[in-house]
C-alpha positions as CSV (number, residue, x, y, z in Angstrom):
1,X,-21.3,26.3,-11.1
2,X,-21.5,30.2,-11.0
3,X,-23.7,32.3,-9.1
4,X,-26.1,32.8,-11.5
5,X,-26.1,29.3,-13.0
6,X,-27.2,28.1,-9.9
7,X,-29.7,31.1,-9.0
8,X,-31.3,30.1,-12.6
9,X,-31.4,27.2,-11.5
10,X,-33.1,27.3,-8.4
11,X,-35.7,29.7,-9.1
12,X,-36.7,27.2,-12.1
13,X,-37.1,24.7,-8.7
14,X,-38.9,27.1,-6.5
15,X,-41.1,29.0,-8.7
16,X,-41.1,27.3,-12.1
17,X,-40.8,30.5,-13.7
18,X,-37.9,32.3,-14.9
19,X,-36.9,35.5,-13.0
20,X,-33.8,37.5,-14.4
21,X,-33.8,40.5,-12.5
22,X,-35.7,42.1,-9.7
23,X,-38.6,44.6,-9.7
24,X,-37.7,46.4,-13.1
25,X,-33.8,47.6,-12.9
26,X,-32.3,45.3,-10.4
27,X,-30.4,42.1,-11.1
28,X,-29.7,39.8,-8.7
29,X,-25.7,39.6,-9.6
30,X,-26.1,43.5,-8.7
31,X,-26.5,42.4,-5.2
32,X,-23.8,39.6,-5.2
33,X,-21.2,42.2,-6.7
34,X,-22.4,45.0,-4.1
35,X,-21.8,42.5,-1.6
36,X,-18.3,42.0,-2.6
37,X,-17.5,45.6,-2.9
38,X,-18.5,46.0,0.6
39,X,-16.1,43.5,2.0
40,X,-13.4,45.5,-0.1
41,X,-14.3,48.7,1.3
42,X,-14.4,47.7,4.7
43,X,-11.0,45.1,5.0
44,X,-9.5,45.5,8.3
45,X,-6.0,44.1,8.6
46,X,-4.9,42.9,11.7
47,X,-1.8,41.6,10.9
48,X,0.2,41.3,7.5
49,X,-1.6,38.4,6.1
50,X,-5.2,38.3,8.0
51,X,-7.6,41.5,7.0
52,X,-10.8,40.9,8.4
53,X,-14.3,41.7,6.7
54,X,-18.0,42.1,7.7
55,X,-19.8,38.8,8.1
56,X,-23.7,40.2,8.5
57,X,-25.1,41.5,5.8
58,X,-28.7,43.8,5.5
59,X,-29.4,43.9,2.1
60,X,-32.1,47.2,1.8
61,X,-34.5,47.3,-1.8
62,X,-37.5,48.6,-2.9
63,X,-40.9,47.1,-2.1
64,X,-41.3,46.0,-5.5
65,X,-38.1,43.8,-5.5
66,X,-38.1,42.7,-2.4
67,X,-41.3,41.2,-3.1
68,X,-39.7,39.2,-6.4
69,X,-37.2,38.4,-3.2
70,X,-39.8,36.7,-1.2
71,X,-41.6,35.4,-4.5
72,X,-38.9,33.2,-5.7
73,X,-37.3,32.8,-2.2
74,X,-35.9,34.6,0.4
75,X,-33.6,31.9,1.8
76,X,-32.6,30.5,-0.7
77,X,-31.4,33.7,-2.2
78,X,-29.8,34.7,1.0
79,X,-27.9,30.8,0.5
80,X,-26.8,31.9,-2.8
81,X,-25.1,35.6,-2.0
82,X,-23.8,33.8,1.9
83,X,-21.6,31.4,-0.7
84,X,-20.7,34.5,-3.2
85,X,-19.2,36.4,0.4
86,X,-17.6,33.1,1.4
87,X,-16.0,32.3,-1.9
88,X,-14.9,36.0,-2.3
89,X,-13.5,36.1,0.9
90,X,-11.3,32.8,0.0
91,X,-10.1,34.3,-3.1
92,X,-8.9,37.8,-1.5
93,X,-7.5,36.0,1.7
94,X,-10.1,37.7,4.3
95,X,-11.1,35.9,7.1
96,X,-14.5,36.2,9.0
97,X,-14.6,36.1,12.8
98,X,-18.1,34.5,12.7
99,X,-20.9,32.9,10.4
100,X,-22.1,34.7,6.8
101,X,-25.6,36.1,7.5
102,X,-27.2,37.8,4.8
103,X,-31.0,39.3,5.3
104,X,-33.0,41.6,3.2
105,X,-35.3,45.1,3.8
106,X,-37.6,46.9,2.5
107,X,-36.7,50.7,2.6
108,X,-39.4,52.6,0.6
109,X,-36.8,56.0,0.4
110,X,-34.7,53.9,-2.3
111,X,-35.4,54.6,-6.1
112,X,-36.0,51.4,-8.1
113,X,-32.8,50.9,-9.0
114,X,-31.1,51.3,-6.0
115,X,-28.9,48.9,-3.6
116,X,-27.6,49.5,-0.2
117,X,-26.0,47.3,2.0
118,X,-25.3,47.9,5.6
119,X,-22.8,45.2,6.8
120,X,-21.2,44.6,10.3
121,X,-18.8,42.3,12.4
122,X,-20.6,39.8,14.8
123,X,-18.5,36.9,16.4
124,X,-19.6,33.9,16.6
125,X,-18.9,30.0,17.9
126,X,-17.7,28.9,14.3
127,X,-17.4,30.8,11.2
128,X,-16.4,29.4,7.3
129,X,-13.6,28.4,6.6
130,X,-12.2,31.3,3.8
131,X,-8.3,31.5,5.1
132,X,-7.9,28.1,6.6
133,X,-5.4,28.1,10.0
134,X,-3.1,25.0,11.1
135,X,-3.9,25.8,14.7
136,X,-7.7,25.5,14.3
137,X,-10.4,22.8,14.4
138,X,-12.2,22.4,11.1
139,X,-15.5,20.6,10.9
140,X,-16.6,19.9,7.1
141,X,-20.3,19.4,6.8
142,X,-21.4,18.0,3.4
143,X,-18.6,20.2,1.5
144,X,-19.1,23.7,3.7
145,X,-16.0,24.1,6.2
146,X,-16.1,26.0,9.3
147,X,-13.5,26.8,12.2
148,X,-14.3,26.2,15.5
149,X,-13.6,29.3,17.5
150,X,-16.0,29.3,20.4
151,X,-15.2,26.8,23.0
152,X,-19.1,25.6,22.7
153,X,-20.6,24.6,19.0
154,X,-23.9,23.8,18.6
155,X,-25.0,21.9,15.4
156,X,-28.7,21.7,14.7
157,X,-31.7,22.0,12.4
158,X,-32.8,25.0,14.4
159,X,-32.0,28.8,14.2
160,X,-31.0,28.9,17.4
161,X,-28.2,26.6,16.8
162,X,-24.8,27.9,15.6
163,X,-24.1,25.7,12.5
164,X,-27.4,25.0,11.0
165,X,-28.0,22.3,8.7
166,X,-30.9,21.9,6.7
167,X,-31.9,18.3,7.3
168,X,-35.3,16.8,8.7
169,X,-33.2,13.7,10.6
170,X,-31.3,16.2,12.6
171,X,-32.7,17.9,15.7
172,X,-33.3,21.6,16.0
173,X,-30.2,20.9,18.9
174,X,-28.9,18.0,18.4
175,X,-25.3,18.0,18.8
176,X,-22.3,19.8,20.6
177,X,-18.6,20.4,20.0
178,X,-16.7,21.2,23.0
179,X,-13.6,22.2,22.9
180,X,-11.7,21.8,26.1
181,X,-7.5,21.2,27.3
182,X,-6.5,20.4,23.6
183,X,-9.5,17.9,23.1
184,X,-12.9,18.0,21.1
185,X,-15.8,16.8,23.0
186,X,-18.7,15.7,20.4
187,X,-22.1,15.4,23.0
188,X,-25.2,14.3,21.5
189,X,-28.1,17.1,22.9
190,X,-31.2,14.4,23.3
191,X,-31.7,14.1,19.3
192,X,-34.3,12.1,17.7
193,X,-32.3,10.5,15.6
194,X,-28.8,10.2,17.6
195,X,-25.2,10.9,17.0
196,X,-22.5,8.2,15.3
197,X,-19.2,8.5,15.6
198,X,-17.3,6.3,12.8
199,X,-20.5,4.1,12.6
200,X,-21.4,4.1,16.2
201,X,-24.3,5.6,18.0
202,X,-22.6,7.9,21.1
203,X,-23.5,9.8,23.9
204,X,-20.3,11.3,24.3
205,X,-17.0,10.8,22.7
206,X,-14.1,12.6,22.1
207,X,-12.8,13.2,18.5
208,X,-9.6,12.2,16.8
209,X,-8.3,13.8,13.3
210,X,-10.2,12.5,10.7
211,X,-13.0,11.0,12.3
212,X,-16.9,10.8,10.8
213,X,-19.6,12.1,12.8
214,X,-23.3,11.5,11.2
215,X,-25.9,13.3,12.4
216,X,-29.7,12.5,10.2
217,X,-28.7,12.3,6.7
218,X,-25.7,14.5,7.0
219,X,-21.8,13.1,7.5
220,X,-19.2,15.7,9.0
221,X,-15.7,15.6,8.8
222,X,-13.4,16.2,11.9
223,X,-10.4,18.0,11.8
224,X,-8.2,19.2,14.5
225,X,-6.1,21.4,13.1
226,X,-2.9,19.9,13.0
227,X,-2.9,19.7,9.5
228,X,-4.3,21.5,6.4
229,X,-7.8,19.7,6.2
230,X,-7.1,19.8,2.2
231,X,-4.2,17.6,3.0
232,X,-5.8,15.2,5.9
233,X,-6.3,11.8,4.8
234,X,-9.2,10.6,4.2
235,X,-10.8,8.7,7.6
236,X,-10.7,4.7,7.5
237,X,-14.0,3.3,8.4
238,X,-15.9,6.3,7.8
239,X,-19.6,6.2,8.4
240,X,-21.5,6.1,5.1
């Protein structure tokens, strides 16, 4: 589904009205393709086959359409353009060195046409997956891959968390990746709801390529990056 297929989509879920553009002379595919020029523009490479781009995004408007913004939805919008960067990026072969943030401003000095983005670099504990590397864990959680690149990952239902998953069953901290001496650590944080690991509810346990962890209503995948997670089996015994 394309990026405005599904941002017609949601605002018909959100709002129940129809909202084609923003303010009076602003489209929202405006912002997704100004977004993607950025991460042109500012490609770093760092080595013949790995350019790195800007993974925070401060997307500046006028009032009136940033009002539209927060009319239909601000995060949801900010969901849409976060998977137009991440898609863009696996296409053109960037990598990020953290997660896809994308926010929004008011900045009264613009004319009611106009777009500016400021964008930046911030690392951070995991970041999603656009240039996948056979040397890196992957976890895959409900479609959306990330590589572990912090030594601590915390997944929760909070924003202070650093994969978070929108799911009332999981904990605003409810679950840690450690990685430590060639091993992944999975350590439930005091959730609600617990932690299973292939079925079982866990403490602790340490993770093995392929395995299911399921956390609320959400299942993630496990890989440890000895393999291409689009070519990793599928687990046995998976946790449904």
């Amino acid at each position: 589904m394309g990026f405005l297929d599904k941002l017609e989509k949601g605002v018909g879920s959100v709002t129940n009205r129809a909202m084609s553009r923003l303010g009076d002379d602003i489209e929202p595919i405006e912002i997704a393709s100004k977004i993607r020029e950025t991460m042109d523009k500012r490609a770093a490479s760092f080595a013949r086959d790995r350019s790195v781009v800007p993974n925070h995004f401060r997307v500046r408007l006028p009032a009136t359409a940033i009002e539209q913004v927060r009319a239909w939805s601000e995060e949801e919008m900010a969901h849409q353009l976060i998977d137009v960067a991440t898609s863009h990026a696996a296409e053109q072969g960037y990598s990020f060195v953290g997660p896809v943030e994308v926010v929004f401003a008011s900045d009264s000095a613009l004319t009611a046409s106009a777009i500016e983005i400021d964008s930046s670099t911030r690392r951070g504990a995991s970041t999603p997956v656009a240039t996948p590397s056979p040397t890196q864990p992957i976890l895959d959680i409900d479609g959306q891959r990330y590589l572990l690149t912090g030594q601590v990952t915390v997944i929760g239902r909070g924003s202070e968390a650093d994969i978070i998953v929108d799911d009332s069953g999981v904990s605003r901290r409810h679950l840690e990746i450690r990685l430590t001496q060639g091993h992944a650590i999975a350590t439930d944080l005091g959730s609600t709801n617990g932690t299973f690991v292939e079925g079982h509810r866990v403490d602790a346990a340490t993770l093995l390529d392929g395995n299911t962890l399921t956390i609320g209503r959400t299942r993630i995948m496990f890989w440890d990056g000895s393999q291409s997670a689009d070519q990793a089996p599928s687990p046995v015994g998976a946790a449904t």
